[in-house]
LOVO-65014 format. One record per residue: residue in three letters; residue number from 1; x, z, y of N, C-alpha, C in turn. Coordinates in Angstrom, 1 decimal. Example, Ala and Ser with C-alpha at 12.3 -4.5 7.8 and 13.67 -1.06 7.14 Angstrom:
BEGIN
PT   residuo   num     n_c1     n_c3     n_c2    ca_c1    ca_c3    ca_c2     c_c1     c_c3     c_c2
PT       ALA     1     13.2      7.8     -5.7     12.3      7.8     -4.5     13.2      7.8     -3.3
PT       SER     2     12.8      7.1     -2.2     13.7      7.1     -1.1     12.9      7.9      0.0
% end
This chain:
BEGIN
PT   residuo   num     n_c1     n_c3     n_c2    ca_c1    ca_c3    ca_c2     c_c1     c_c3     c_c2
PT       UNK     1     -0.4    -17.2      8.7     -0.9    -16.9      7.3     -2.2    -16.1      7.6
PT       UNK     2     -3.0    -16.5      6.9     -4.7    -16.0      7.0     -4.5    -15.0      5.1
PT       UNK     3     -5.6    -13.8      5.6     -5.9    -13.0      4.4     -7.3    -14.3      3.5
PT       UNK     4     -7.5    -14.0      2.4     -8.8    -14.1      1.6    -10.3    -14.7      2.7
PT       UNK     5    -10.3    -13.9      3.2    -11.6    -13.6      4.1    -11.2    -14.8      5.5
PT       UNK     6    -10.0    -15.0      5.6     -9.7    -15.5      6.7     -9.0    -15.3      8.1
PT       UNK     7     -8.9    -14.0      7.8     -8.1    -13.3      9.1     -6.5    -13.2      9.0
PT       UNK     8     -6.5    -13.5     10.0     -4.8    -14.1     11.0     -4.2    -12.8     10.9
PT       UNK     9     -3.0    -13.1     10.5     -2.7    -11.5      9.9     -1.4    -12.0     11.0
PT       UNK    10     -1.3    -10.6     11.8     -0.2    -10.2     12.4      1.5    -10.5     12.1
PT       UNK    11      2.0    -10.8     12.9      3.6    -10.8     12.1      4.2     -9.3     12.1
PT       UNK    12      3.3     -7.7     12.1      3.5     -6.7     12.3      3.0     -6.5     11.3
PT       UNK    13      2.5     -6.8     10.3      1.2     -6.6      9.4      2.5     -6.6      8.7
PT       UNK    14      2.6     -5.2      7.5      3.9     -5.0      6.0      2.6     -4.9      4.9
PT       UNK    15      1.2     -4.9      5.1      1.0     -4.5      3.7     -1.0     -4.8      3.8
PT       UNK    16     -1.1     -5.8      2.9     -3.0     -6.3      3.1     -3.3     -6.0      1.8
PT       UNK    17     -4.1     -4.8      1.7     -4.8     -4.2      0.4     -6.6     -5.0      0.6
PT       UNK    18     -6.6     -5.4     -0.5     -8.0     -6.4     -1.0     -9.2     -5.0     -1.8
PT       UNK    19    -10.3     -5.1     -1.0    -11.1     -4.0     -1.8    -12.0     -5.2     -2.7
PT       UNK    20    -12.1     -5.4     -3.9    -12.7     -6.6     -4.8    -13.6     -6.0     -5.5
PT       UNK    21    -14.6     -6.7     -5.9    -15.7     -6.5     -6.6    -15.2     -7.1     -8.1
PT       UNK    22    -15.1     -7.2     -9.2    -14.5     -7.8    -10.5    -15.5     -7.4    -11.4
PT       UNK    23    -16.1     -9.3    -11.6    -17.4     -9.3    -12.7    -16.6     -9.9    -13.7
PT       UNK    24    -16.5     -9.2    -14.9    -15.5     -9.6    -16.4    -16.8    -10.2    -17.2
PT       UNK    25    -18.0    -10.2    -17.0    -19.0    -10.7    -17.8    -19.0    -12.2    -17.6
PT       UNK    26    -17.9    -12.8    -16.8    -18.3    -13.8    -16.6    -17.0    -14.8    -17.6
PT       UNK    27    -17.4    -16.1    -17.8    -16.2    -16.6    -17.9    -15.7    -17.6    -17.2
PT       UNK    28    -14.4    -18.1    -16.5    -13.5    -16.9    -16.5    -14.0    -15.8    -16.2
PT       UNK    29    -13.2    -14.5    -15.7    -13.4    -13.2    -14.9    -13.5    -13.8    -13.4
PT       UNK    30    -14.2    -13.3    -12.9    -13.8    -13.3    -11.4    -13.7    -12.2    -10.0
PT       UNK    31    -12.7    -12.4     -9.8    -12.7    -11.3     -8.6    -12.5    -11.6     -7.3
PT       UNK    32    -13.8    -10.7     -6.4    -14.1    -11.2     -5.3    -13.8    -10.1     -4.3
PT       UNK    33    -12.5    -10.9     -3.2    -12.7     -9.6     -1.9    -14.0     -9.3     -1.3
PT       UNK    34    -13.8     -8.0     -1.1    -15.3     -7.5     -0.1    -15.0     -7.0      1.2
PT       UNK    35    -13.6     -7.0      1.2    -13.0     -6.1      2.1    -11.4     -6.2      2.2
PT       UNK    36    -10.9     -6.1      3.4     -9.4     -6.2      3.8     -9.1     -5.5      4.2
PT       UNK    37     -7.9     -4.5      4.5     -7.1     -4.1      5.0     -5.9     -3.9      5.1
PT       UNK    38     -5.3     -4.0      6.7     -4.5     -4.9      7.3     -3.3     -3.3      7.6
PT       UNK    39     -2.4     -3.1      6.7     -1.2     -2.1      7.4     -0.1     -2.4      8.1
PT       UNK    40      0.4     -1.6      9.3      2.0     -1.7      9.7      2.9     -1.2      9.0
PT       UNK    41      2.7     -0.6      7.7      3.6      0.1      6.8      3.3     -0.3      5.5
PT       UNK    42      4.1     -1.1      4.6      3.5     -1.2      3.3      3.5      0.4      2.4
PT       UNK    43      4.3      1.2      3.1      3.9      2.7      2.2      2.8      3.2      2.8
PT       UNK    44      2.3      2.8      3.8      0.8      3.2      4.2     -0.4      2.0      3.3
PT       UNK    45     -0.2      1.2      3.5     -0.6      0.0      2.2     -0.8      0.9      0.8
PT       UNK    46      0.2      1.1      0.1      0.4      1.7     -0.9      0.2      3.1     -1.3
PT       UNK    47      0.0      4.0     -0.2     -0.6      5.3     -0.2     -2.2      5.0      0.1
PT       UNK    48     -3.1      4.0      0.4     -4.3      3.5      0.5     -4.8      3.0     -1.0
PT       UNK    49     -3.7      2.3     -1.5     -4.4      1.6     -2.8     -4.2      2.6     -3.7
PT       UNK    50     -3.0      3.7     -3.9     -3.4      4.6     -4.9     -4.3      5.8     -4.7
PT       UNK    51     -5.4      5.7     -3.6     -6.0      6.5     -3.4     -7.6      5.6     -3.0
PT       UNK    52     -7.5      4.8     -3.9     -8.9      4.1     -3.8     -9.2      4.2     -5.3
PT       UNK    53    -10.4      4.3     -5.8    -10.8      4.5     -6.9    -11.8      3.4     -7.8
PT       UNK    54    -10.9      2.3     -7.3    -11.5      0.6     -8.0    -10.2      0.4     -8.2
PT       UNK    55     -9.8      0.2    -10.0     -8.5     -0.1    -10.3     -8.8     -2.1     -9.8
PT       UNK    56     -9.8     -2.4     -9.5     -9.7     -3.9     -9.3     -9.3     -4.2     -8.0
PT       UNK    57     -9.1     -3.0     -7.0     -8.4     -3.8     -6.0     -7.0     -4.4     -6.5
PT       UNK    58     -6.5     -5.0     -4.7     -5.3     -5.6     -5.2     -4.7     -5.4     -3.9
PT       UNK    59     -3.7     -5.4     -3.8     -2.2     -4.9     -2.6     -1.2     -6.0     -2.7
PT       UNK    60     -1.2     -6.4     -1.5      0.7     -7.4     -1.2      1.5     -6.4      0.2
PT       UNK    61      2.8     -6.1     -0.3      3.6     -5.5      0.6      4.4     -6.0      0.6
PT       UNK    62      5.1     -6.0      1.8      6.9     -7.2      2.1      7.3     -5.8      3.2
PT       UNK    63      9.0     -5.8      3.0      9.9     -5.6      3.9      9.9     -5.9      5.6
PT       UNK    64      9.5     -7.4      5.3      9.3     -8.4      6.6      7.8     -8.8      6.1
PT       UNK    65      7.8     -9.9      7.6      6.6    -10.8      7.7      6.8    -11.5      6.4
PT       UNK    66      7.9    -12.2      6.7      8.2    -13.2      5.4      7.8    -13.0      4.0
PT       UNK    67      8.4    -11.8      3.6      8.3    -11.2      1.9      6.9    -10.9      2.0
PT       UNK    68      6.2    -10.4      3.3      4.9    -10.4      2.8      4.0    -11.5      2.5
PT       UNK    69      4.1    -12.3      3.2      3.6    -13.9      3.1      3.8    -14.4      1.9
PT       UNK    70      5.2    -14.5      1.2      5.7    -14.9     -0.1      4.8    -13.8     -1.1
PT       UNK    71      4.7    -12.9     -0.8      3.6    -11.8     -1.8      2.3    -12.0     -1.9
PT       UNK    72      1.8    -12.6     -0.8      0.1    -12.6     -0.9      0.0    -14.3     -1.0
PT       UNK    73      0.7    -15.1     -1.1      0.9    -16.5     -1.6      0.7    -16.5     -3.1
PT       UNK    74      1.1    -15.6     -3.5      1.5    -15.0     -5.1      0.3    -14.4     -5.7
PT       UNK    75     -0.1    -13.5     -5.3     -1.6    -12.5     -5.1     -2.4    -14.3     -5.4
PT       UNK    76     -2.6    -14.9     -3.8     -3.9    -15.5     -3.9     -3.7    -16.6     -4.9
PT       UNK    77     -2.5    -17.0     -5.3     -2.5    -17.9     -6.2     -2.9    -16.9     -7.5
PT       UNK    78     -2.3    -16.2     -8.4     -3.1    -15.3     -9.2     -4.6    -15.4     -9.3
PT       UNK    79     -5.2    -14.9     -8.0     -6.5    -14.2     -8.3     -7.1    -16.1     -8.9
PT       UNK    80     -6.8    -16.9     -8.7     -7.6    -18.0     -9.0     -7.2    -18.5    -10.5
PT       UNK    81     -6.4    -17.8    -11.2     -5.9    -18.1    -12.5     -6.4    -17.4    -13.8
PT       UNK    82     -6.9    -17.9    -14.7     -8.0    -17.8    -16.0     -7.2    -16.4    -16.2
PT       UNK    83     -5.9    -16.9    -17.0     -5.1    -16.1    -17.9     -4.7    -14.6    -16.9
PT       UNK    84     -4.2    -14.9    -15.4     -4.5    -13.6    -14.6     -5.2    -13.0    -15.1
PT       UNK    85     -6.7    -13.5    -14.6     -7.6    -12.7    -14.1     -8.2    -12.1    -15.7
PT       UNK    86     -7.9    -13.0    -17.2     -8.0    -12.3    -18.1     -7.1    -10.8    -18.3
PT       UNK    87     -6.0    -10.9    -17.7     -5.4     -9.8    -18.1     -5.9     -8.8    -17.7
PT       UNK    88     -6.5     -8.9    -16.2     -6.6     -7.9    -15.5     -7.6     -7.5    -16.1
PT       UNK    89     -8.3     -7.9    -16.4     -9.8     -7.9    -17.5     -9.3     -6.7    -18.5
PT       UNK    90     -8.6     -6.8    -19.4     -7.3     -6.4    -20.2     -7.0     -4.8    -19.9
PT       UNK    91     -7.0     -5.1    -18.7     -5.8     -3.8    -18.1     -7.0     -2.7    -17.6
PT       UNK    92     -7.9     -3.2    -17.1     -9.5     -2.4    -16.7    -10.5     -2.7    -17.7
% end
């Protein structure tokens, strides 16, 4: 499994927080990673993203390799969807 950007994510990797840029002036919205980061801990994952100050990032954590892969399958399908990416629009 490859992140956004392209990189071969570890079968050690629990948690890939997306640092995005999100232009809502546009139609659709679009949001673009700028930035990855790759944890061994999804509560290290998740103590990262609630301490970043762009509600437009975005975070996938799994238990295993697997649940994370099924998460960011989910994520990357999202970020490419009108009605998503309106909500998020929505929500920020």
């Amino acid at each position: 499994m490859k992140t956004i950007l392209g990189t071969a994510i570890p079968e050690t990797t629990r948690g890939v927080l997306y640092l995005c840029h999100f232009n809502f002036l546009v139609d659709p919205p679009r949001l673009t990673v700028m930035r990855e980061i790759l944890c061994d801990s999804a509560s290290r994952a998740l103590e990262l993203y609630a301490n970043i100050p762009n509600p437009a990032s975005q975070v996938a954590t799994g238990r295993t390799y697997e649940k994370l892969c099924d998460e960011l399958e989910l994520l990357h399908s999202n970020m490419t969807k009108k009605e998503w990416l309106n909500d998020l629009a929505r929500c920020i």
